[in-house]
N, C-alpha and C positions, 0 to 999 in steps of 0.2 A: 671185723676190723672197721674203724671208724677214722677219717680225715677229711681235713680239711685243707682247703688250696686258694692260695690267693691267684687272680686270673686280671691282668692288665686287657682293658679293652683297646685293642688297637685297629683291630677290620670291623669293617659297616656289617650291615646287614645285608646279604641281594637278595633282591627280588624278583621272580620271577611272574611275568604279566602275560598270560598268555590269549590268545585268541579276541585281539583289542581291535576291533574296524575302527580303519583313518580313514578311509575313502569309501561310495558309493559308485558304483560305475556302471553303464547301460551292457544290459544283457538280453539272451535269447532275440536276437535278430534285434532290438532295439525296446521288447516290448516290457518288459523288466527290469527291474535291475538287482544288483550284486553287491554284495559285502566284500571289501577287500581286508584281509587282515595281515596285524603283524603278535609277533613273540616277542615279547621285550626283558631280558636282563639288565637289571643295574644297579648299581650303589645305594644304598638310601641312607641320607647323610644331607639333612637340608642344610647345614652350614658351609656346604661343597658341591658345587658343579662339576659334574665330569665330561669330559669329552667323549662324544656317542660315536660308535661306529655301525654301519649301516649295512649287514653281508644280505646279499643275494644268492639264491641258490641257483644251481645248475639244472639243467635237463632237455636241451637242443632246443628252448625255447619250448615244446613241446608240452610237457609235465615238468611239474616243481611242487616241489614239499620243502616249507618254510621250516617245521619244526626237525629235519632231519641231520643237522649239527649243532642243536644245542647244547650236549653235552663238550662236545669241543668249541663252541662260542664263550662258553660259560672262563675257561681261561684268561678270557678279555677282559669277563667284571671283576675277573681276581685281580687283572689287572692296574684296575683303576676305572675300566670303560664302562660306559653304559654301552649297551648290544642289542639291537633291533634286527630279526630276520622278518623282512615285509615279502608278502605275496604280492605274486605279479599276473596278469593274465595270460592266459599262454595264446600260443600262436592261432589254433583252432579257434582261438574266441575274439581276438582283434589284429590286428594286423600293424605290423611297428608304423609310428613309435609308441602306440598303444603302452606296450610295455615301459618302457621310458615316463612316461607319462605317470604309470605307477608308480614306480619306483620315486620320481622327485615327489607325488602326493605324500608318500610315505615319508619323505625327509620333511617335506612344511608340517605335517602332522605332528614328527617329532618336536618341534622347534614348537610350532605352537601351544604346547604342551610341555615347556620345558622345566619349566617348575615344579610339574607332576612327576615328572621322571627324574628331576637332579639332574639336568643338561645344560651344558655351557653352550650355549647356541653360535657360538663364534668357531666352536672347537668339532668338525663336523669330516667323518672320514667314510669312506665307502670300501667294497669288501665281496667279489664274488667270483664264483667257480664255471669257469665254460662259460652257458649260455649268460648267467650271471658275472664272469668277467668280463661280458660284453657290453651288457646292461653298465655295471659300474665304471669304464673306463668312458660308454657315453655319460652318465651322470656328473662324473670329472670333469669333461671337456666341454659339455656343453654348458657351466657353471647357470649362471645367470637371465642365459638364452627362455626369455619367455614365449617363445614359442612353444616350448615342449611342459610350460608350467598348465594345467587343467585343473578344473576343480576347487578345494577349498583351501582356506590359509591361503590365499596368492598376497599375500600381504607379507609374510616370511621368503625369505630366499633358496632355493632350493641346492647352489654352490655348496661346494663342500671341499675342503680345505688338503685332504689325503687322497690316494685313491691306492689299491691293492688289488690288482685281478690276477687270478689265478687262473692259468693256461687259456687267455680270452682268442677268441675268436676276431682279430681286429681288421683286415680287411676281405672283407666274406667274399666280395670278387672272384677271390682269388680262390679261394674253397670251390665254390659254385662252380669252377669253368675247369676243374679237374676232370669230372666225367661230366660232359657234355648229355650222353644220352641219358644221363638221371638227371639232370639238374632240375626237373620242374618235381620232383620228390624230394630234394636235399630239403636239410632243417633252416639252410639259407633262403631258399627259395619261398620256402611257408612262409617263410617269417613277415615277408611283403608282399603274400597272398598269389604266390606262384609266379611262373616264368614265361606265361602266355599273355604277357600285356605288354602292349607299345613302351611303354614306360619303366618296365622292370631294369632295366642299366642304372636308370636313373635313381630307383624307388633302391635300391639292393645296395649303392654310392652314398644314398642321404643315409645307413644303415649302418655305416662302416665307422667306428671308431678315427682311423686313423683320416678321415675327412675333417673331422675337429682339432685335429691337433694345432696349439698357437705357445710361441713364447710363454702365452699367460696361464699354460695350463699348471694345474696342483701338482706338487711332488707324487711322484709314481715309486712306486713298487711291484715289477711282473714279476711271477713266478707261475716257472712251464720244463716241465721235463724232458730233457730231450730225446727218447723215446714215446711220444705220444702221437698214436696212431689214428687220431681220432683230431683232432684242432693242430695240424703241425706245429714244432718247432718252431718256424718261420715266419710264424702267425706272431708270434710272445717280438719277436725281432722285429719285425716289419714295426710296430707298434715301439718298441724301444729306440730305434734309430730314426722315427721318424719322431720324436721326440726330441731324440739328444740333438737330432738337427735344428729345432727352432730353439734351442737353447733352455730346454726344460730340465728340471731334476729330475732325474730318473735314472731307475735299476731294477736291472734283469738279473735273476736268479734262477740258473739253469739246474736240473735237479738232472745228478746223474741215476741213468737206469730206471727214471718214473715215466708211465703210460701214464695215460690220463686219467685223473681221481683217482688214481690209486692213494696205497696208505704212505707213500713216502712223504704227502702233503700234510700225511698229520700225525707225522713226529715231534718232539720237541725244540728237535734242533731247529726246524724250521718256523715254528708257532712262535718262538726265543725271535728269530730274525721277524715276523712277520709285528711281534709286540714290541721291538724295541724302534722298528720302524713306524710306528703310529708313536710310540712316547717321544718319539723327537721332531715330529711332525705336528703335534696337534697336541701331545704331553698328557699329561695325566693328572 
């Protein structure tokens, strides 16, 4: 049997870019250094910029694997979005806002490159899981704050327009002072290079999301289950009401019966709420 079919082009191409270094970073005690990378999906459609969203991955700051939801990232560029998962260093290798610091590299990289990717550099969202909803709700709130900018492209803004964390960790305080007798093990406590220094209230305070929060921050979207036995409940809240209090947009999206990273985060019904929330936000 032989036919023929007529085929209207109407979706781009995506691309997938994988294993791309944005940043160079000091490693091995200071005497080397380190490739940071990201994954990049996105449209390719030069007569059209899309708005890029930026996910972070989880792992108690500890371990992270950038390339471990691209299959569910990839929804995004069907979207409309361009989708970057950037690697971050983990706790064992710098100490916050080390991390933070990657993370905005990996957003000026974007931007500075936005031509190569099909990125509308005004149109700029963030996007991560746990230790990565922490990362991303500071990436939000600290917009502009060049203190936390390092490295290259400091000529681009590292602000970003959305923000979406999933079950974050937002005032680690409070985590940390659950069990007293661990707390110099907690993933809180690594994060700012343990709990035996004069300074750790202080260093554990500059770490906490919800120390940023201002009227001016970018529309929010949480989402935290409320069975998660692992980043309470009260974590996703803390961080929601301390928002709605300066007068911010934001919503909380309670997942009944989800623990933590579990598969109820990557349903559709929720991926549906989590993309119609960046196309109104930042569009498409």
């Amino acid at each position: 049997m032989r036919e023929t079919i007529h085929v209207n082009v109407r979706a781009p191409q995506y691309v997938v870019d994988t294993n791309v270094t944005f940043a160079q970073v000091p490693d091995w005690f200071g005497h080397t250094t380190k490739d940071l990378k990201m994954d990049i999906i996105y449209p390719e459609q030069k007569d059209k910029k899309s708005p890029c969203i930026v996910w972070i991955c989880g792992g108690a700051w500890k371990l992270m694997e950038r390339s471990a939801h691209l299959a569910y990232l990839s929804e995004l560029a069907r979207s409309g979005f361009a989708v970057a998962s950037v690697q971050y260093r983990t706790s064992n290798e710098v100490e916050f806002p080390g991390q933070l610091e990657d993370v905005k590299a990996g957003i000026r990289y974007l931007k500075a490159h936005a031509d190569r990717y099909c990125i509308d550099i005004y149109r700029f969202g963030v996007m991560g899981e746990s230790a990565g909803g922490h990362l991303a709700a500071l990436a939000g709130l600290t917009g502009d704050d060049k203190k936390y900018d390092r490295g290259d492209y400091l000529e681009h803004s590292s602000a970003v327009q959305a923000v979406c964390p999933w079950y974050p960790p937002a005032d680690i305080r409070l985590i940390s002072k659950e069990d007293q007798t661990k707390m110099a093990l907690t993933p809180e406590a690594m994060l700012v290079g343990g709990s035996g220094t004069p300074d750790f209230e202080q260093k554990i305070w500059d770490a906490c999301p919800v120390k940023y929060v201002t009227k001016l921050a970018p529309p929010f979207l949480i989402l935290h289950g409320l069975c998660d036995h692992t980043v309470p409940f009260s974590q996703g809240e803390s961080l929601h009401d301390e928002l709605e209090k300066q007068g911010a947009d934001v919503r909380l999206v309670a997942i009944e019966d989800a623990d933590h990273a579990d598969l109820h985060f990557f349903q559709q019904e929720v991926w549906d709420i989590i993309i119609d929330f960046f196309k109104d936000k930042i569009g498409r």
